[in-house]
Steps between C-alpha positions, in 0.01 A plus 500: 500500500685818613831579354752756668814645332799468725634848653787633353651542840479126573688448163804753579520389867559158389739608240686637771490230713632320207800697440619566878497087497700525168756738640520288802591242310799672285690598771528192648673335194836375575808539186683175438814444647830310424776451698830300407588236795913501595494161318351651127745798553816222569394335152458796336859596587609160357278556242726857390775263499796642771773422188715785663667311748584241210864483411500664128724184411238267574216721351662550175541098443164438622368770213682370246421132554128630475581693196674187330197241659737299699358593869418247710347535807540303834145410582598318792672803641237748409232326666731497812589886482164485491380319795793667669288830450187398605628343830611866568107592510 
């Protein structure tokens, strides 16, 4: 039975070969992207709350019936503001 070493050559080109592939490789990797649609941006805005355009009369009441617990709020109208919204989209 005859044995033979393997060249060092062979072993270095193939290391090469190797590492071009490797490099190849790296520059096609893509960084993730995220983008906000017009829609997320919208409900992000609501979101922040727009309380500047509320009269100060009506936003002082409304804090202090939250600060005493005796808030209620419309559910019926809410959901309708809300649907209002989303028909906009």
């Amino acid at each position: 039975m005859k044995v033979t070493g393997t060249s060092v050559n062979k072993i270095i080109n193939m290391y090469e070969i190797n590492k071009k592939g490797f490099e190849k490789n790296k520059e096609i990797t893509k960084k993730d992207t995220v983008e906000i649609s017009s829609l997320g941006k919208t409900l992000s805005s609501f979101a922040e709350g727009d309380i500047t355009s509320m009269p100060k009369e009506k936003l002082e009441k409304i804090r202090d019936e939250i600060s005493k617990g005796t808030y209620k709020v419309d559910a019926r109208l809410v959901a309708e503001k809300m649907i209002e919204a989303m028909k906009k989209y």
